[in-house]
C-alpha positions as CSV (number, residue, x, y, z in Angstrom):
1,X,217.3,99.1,-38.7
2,X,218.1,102.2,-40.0
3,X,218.2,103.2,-43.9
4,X,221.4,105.4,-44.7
5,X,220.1,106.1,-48.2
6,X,218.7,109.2,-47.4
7,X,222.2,110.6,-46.1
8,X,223.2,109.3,-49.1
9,X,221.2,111.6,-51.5
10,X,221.5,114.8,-49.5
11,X,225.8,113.9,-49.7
12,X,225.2,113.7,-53.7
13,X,223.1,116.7,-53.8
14,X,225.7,118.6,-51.8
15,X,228.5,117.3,-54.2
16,X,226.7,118.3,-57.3
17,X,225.9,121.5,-56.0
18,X,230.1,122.1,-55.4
19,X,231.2,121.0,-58.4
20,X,228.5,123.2,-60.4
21,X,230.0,126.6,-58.1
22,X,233.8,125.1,-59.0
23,X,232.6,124.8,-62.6
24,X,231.0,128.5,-62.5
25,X,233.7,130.2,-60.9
26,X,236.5,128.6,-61.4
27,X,237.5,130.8,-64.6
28,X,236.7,133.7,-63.0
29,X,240.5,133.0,-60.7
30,X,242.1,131.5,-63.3
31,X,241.6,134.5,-65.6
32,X,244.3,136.8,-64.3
33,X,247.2,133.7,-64.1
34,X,249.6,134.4,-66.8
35,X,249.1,131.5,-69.3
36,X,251.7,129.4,-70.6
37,X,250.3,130.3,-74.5
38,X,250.5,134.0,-74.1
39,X,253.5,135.9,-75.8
40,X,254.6,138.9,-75.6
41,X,254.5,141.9,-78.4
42,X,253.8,145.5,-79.4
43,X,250.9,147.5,-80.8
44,X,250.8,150.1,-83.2
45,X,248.1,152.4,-82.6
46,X,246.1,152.7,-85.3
47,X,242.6,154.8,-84.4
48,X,241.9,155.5,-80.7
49,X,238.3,157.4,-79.5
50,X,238.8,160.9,-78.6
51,X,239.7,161.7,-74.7
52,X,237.1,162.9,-72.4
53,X,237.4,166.1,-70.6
54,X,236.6,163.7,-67.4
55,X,239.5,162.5,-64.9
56,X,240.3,158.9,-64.1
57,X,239.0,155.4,-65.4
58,X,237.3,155.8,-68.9
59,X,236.4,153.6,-71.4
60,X,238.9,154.1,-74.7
61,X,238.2,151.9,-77.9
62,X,241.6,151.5,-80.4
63,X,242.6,150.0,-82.9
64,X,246.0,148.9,-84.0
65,X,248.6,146.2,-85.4
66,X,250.0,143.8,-83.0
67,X,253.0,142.8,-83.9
68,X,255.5,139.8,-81.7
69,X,257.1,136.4,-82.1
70,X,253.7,134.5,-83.3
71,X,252.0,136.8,-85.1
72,X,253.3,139.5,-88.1
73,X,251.1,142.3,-88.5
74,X,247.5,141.0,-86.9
75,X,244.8,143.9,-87.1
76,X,243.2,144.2,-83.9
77,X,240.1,145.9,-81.9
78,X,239.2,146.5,-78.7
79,X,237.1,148.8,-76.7
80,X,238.9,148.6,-72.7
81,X,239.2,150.8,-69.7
82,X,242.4,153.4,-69.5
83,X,243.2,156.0,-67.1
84,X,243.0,159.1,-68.8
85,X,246.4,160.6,-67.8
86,X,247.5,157.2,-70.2
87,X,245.6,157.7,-72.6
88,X,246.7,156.0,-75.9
89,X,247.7,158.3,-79.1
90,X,247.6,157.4,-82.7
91,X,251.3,156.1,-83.9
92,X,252.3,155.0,-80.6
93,X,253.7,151.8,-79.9
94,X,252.7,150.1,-76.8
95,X,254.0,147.0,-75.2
96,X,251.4,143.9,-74.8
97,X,250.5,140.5,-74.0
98,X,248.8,138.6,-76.2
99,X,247.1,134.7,-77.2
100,X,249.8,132.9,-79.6
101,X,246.2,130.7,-80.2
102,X,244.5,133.6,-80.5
103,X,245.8,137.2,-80.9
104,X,242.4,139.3,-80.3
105,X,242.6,138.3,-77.1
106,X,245.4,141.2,-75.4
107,X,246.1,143.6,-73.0
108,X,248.3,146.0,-71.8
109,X,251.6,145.0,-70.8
110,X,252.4,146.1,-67.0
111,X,255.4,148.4,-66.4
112,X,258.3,146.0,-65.6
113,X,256.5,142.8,-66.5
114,X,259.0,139.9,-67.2
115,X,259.2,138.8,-70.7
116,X,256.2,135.9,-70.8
117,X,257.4,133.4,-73.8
């Protein structure tokens, strides 16, 4: 007679082992879904860092007002990656997506992006 116990175990193991990868990762593709919470708004800029004399990605760090349906005037931030040909400039206002729970956590509106209430 043969035991099936030890099948058993190794199944549980195995099962543990998924659900501790779907716990890891699965944040990491949810992160880029638009959220049913998020709103949409502008920023002031307020300070931005210099621009570099290099081309492409660099890092920019600004500060600003965000301004949109949940929020009046929330002082914000945030040190993020810009192409250099964008970069931001002091009074400009800039369209973005932010947390109605939580408004330091924005971004950059995309170019044509529907209106996310």
């Amino acid at each position: 007679m043969q035991s099936y116990h030890g099948d058993m175990w190794e199944f549980a193991a195995l099962l543990m082992i998924v659900g501790a990868l779907v716990l890891i990762l699965g944040p990491r593709f949810r992160k880029n879904r638009p959220q049913r919470d998020m709103a949409q708004g502008t920023l002031l800029v307020t300070g931005v860092s210099p621009r570099p004399d290099a081309t492409g990605q660099q890092y920019v760090t600004i500060a600003g007002v965000i301004k949109g349906p949940t929020v009046d005037e929330h002082l914000v931030y945030q040190r993020l990656v810009v192409d250099v040909h964008r970069w931001p400039s002091m009074g400009q206002l800039i369209p973005v997506v932010y947390s109605a729970r939580n408004p330091d956590n924005w971004y950059f509106a995309q170019p044509g992006q529907a209106q996310v209430q």
